[in-house]
C-alpha positions as CSV (number, residue, x, y, z in Angstrom):
1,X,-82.4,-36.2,-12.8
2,X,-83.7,-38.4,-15.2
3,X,-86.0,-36.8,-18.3
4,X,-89.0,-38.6,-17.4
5,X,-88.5,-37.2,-13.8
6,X,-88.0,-34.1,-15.2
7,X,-91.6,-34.0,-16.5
8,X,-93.2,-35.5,-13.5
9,X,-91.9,-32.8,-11.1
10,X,-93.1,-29.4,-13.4
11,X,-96.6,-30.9,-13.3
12,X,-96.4,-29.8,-9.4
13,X,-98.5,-26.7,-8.9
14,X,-95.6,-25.2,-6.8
15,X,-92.9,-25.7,-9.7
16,X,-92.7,-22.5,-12.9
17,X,-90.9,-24.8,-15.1
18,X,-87.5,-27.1,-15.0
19,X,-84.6,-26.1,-16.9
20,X,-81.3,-28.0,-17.3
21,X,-78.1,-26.7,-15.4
22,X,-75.3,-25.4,-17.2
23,X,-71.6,-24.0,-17.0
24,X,-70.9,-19.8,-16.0
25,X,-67.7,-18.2,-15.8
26,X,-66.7,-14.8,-15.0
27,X,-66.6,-12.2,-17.9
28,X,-63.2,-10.8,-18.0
29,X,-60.3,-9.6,-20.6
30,X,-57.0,-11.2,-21.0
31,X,-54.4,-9.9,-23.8
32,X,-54.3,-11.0,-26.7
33,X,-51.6,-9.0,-28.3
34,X,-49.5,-8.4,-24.7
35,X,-46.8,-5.5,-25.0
36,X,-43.9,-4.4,-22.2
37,X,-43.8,-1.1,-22.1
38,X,-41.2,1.3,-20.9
39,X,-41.8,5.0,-19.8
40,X,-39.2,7.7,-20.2
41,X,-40.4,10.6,-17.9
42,X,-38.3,13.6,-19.1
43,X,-38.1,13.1,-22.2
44,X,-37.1,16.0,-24.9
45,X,-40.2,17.7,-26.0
46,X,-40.1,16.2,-29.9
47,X,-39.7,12.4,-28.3
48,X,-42.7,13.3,-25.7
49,X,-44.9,14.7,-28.7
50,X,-44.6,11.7,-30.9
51,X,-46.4,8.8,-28.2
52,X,-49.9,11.0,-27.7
53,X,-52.4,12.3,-30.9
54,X,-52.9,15.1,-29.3
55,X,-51.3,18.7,-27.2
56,X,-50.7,19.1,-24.5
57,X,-47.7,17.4,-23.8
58,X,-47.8,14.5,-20.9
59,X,-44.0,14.8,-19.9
60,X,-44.0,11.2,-20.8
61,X,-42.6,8.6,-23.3
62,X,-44.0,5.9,-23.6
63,X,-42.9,2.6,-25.8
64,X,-42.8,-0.9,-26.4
65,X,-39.6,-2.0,-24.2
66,X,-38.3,-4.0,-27.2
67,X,-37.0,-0.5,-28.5
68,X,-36.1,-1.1,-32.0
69,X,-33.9,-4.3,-30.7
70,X,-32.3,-6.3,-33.5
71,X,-32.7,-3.4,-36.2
72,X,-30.3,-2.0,-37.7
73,X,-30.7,1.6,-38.8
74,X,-27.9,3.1,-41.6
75,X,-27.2,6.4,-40.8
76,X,-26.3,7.9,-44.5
77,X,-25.1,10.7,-43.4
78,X,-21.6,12.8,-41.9
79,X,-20.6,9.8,-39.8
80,X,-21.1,8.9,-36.2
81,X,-19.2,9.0,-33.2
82,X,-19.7,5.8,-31.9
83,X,-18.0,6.5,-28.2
84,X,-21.2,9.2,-27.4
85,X,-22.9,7.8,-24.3
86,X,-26.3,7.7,-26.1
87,X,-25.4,5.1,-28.3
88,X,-24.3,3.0,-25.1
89,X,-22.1,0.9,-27.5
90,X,-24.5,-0.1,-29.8
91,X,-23.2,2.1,-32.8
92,X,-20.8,0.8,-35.6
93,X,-19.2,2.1,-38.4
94,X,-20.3,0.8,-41.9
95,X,-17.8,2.6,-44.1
96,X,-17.0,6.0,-45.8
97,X,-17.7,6.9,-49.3
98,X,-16.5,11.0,-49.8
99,X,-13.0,12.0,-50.6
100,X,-10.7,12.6,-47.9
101,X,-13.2,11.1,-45.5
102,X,-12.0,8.8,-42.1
103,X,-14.5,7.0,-39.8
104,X,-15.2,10.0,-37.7
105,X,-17.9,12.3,-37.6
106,X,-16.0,16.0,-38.6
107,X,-19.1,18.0,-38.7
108,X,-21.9,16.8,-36.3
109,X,-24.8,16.4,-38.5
110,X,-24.8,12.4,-38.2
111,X,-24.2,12.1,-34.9
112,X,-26.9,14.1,-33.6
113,X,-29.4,12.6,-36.5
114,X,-28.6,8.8,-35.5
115,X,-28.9,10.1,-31.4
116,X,-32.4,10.9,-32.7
117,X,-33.1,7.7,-34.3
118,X,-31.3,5.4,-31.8
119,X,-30.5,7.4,-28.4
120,X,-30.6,6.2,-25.0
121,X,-32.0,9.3,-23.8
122,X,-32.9,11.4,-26.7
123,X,-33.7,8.7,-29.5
124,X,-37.0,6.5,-30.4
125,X,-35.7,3.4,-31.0
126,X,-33.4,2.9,-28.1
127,X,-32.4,-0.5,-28.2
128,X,-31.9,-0.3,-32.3
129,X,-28.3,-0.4,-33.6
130,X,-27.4,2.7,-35.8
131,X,-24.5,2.1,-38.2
132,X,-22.6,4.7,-39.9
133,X,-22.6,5.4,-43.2
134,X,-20.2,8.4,-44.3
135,X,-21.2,10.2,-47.1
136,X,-20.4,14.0,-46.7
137,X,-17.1,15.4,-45.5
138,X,-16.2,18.2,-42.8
139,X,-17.6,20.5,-44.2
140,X,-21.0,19.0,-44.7
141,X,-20.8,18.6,-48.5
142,X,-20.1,15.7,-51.0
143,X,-21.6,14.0,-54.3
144,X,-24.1,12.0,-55.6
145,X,-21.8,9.4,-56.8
146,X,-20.4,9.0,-52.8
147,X,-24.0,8.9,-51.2
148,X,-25.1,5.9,-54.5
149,X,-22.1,4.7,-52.9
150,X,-22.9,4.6,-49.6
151,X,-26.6,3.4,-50.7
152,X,-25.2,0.8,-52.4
153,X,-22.9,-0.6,-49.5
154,X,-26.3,-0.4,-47.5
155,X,-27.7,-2.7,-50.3
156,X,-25.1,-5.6,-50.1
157,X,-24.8,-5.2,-46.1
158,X,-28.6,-6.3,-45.7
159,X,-29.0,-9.0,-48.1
160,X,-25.8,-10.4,-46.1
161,X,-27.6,-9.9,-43.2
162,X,-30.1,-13.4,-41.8
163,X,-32.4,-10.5,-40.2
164,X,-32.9,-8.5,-43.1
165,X,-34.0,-5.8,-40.7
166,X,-32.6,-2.7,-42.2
167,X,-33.7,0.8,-41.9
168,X,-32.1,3.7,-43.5
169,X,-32.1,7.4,-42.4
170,X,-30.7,9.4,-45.6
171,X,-30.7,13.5,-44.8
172,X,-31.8,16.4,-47.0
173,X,-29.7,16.5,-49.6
174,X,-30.8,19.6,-51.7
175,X,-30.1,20.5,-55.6
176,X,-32.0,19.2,-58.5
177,X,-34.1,15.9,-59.2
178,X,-31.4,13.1,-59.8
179,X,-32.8,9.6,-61.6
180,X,-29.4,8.0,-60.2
181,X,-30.3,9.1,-56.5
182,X,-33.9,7.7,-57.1
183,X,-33.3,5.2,-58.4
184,X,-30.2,3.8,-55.4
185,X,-32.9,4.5,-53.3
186,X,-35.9,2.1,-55.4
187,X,-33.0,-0.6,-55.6
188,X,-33.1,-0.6,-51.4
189,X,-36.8,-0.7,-51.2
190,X,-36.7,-3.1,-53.7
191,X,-34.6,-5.3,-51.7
192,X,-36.7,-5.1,-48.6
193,X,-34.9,-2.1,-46.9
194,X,-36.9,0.8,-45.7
195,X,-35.9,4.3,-46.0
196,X,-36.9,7.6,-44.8
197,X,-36.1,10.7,-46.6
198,X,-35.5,14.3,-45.7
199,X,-38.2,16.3,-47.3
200,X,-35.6,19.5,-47.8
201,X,-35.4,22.6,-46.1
202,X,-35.8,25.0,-48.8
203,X,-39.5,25.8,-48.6
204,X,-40.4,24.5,-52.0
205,X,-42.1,21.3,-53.9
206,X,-40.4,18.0,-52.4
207,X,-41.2,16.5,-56.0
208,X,-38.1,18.7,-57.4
209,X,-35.4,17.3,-55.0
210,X,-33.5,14.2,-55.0
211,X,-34.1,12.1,-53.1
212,X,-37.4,13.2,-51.4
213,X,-39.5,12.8,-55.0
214,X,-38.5,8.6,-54.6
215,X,-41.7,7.1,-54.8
216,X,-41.2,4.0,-52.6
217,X,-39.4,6.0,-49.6
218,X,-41.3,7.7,-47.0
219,X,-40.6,11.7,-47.2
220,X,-40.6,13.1,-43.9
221,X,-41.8,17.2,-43.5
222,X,-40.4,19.1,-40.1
223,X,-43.1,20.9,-37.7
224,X,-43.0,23.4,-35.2
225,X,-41.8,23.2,-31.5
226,X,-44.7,24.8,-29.7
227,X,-47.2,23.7,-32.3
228,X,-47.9,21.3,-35.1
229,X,-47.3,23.9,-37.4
230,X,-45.2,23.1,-40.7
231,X,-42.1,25.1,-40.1
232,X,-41.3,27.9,-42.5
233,X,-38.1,26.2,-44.2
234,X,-39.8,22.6,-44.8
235,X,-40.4,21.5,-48.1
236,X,-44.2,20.4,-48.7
237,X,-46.2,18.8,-51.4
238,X,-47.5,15.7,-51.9
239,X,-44.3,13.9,-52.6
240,X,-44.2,13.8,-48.9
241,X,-45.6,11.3,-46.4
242,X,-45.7,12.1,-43.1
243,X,-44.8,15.5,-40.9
244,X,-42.4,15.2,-37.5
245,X,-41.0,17.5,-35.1
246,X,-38.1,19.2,-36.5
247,X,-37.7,22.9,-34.5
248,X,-34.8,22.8,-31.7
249,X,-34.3,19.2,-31.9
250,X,-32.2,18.1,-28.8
251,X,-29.5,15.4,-29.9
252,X,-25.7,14.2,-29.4
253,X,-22.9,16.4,-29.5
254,X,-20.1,15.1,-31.7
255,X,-16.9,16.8,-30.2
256,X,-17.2,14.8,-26.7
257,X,-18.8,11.6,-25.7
258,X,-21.2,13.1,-23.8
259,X,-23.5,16.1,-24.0
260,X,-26.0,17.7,-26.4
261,X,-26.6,20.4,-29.1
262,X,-29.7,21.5,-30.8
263,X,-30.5,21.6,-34.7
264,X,-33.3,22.3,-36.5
265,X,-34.3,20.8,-40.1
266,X,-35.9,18.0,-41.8
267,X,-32.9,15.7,-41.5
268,X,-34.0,16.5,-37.8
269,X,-37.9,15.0,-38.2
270,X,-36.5,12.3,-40.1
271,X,-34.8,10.1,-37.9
272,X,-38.5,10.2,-35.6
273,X,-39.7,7.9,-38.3
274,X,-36.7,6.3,-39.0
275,X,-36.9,5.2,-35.0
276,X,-40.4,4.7,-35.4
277,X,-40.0,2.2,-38.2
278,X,-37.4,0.0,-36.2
279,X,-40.1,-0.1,-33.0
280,X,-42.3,-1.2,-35.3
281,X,-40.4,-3.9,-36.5
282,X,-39.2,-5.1,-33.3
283,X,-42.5,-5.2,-31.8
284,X,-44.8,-6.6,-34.8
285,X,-42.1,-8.1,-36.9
286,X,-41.3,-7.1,-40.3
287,X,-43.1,-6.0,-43.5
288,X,-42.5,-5.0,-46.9
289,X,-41.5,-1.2,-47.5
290,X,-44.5,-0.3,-49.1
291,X,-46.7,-2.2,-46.1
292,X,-44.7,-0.3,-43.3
293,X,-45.6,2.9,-45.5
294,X,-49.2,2.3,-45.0
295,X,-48.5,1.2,-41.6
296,X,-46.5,4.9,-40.4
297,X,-49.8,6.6,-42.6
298,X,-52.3,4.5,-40.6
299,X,-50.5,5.0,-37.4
300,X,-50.4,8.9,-37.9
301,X,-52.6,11.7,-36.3
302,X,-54.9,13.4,-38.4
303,X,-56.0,16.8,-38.4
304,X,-53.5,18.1,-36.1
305,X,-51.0,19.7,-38.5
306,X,-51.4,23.2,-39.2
307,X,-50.5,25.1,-42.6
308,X,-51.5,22.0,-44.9
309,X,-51.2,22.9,-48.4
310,X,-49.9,22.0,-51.9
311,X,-51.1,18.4,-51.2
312,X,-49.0,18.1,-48.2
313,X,-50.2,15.1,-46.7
314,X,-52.6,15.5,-43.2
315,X,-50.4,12.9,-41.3
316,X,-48.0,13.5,-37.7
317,X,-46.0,11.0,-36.6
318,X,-47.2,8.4,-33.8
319,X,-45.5,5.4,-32.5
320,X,-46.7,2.3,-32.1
321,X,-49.0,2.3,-29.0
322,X,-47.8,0.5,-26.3
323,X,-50.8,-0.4,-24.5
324,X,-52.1,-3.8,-24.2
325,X,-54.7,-4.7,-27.0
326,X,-57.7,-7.1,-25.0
327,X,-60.6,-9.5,-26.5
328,X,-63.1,-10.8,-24.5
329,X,-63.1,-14.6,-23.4
């Protein structure tokens, strides 16, 4: 229809007015950010809290099916046994720094801390490769001097690495402020890698142990099992970043290559995050140390952690949500 045609015909007393045609389509959502997701439905009760803000629990995990693939996370710890079926040969050893100390895990501790981090069943990141770093010996103990050690190895495996996706899981270590620990651990965020700390389990300041006071690591408290309380032996204060479950923590056994054991501590909540940070990777890519810090903090739940004091931070630990994110067309 021509313009002039146009005119003639809304002149006609039966015609309101003419108006051009145009184009419609359907109002709908398509992803724009589209995320796999996997569901784990028994999980252990500290894996099912950490993928919901709130209680009660759904008897659900739920995460992006990438799983921490492609990220390596250093367990600096007692060692690993690398047969356990949770680590469903994904584990390697890095190397030992403690006197006397072989490839095996004597004691348990890192075992059950990397099932945590990297489990099949019991773990966050399950698709994430968790390499042993030995740093304490049978008995559970050793020196600063071996775990700056084992830091250090950490260090010069990553910037060999064309990833650069390194995580690092170090557990409560205990006794007095030590610049040397500190600063090991600076030299790694420095270098791109990110490490979560044990807060400590001895009910005190954070700020007075090594390596939890560090600055550019994220500090990890422990909470309750049948609440987001802050248990009685974590350490607090505002040297920390984040809270995670840490009460009867379900994780590897290290005599046998299968079964499981419970522990409780803040080497336990730990290795929530340290999972956490290798979903986040493999799902989003990478980021600096101090932009995944913000990230874990914006990620958190607020005002669900109960017992908040001495500038203990008001943060639980959430993964990465593993729902689509839509825009409209």
């Amino acid at each position: 229809m021509t313009p002039q045609f146009a005119k003639e015909l809304e002149k006609m007393d039966d015609v309101d007015y003419i108006e051009e045609d145009g184009e419609v389509r359907t109002q709908y959502v398509v992803p724009s950010q589209l995320t796999r997701r996997a569901v784990d439905n028994k999980p252990t009760y500290n894996i099912d809290r950490i993928d919901q803000a709130k209680r009660p629990l759904d008897g659900k995990y739920t995460y992006p099916d990438s799983a921490g693939e492609g990220v390596n996370v250093f367990i600096v710890d007692t060692g690993i046994r690398i047969t356990h079926k949770e680590f469903g040969g994904r584990a390697k050893f890095g190397g030992s720094f403690c006197d006397g100390c072989n490839k095996e895990d004597e004691f348990g501790h890192g075992t059950h801390v990397a099932s945590i981090a990297c489990g099949a069943t019991l773990g966050v990141a399950r698709n994430a490769t968790p390499i042993a770093v030995r740093v304490l010996d049978a008995d559970g103990f050793g020196k600063n001097s071996g775990v700056i050690a084992g830091l250090n190895f950490v260090g010069k495996t990553h910037s060999k690495s064309k990833s650069k996706k390194s995580v690092v899981n170090i557990m409560s270590l205990g006794g007095n402020p030590s610049k040397a620990m500190n600063d090991a651990v600076k030299q790694l965020t420095n270098a791109g890698v990110h490490v979560a700390v044990a807060a400590g389990n001895d009910s005190q300041d954070a700020c007075n142990v090594s390596p939890a006071s560090e600055p550019s690591a994220i500090t990890v408290g422990a909470t309750e099992q049948n609440s987001d309380a802050i248990t009685d032996f974590s350490n607090i204060g505002k040297c920390l970043d984040i809270f995670a479950p840490g009460r009867n923590i379900q994780g590897a056994n290290f005599k046998a290559d299968t079964g499981s054991v419970v522990f409780s501590g803040t080497s336990q909540a730990t290795p929530h995050v340290a999972g956490t940070i290798a979903l986040i990777i493999a799902k989003d890519g990478n980021k600096s140390p101090a932009e995944m810090a913000t990230a874990i903090k914006t990620l958190s739940t607020k005002g669900v952690v109960k017992g908040l004091k001495s500038g203990s931070p008001d943060s639980f630990l959430r993964i990465p949500s593993a729902q689509n994110i839509y825009r409209m067309l």
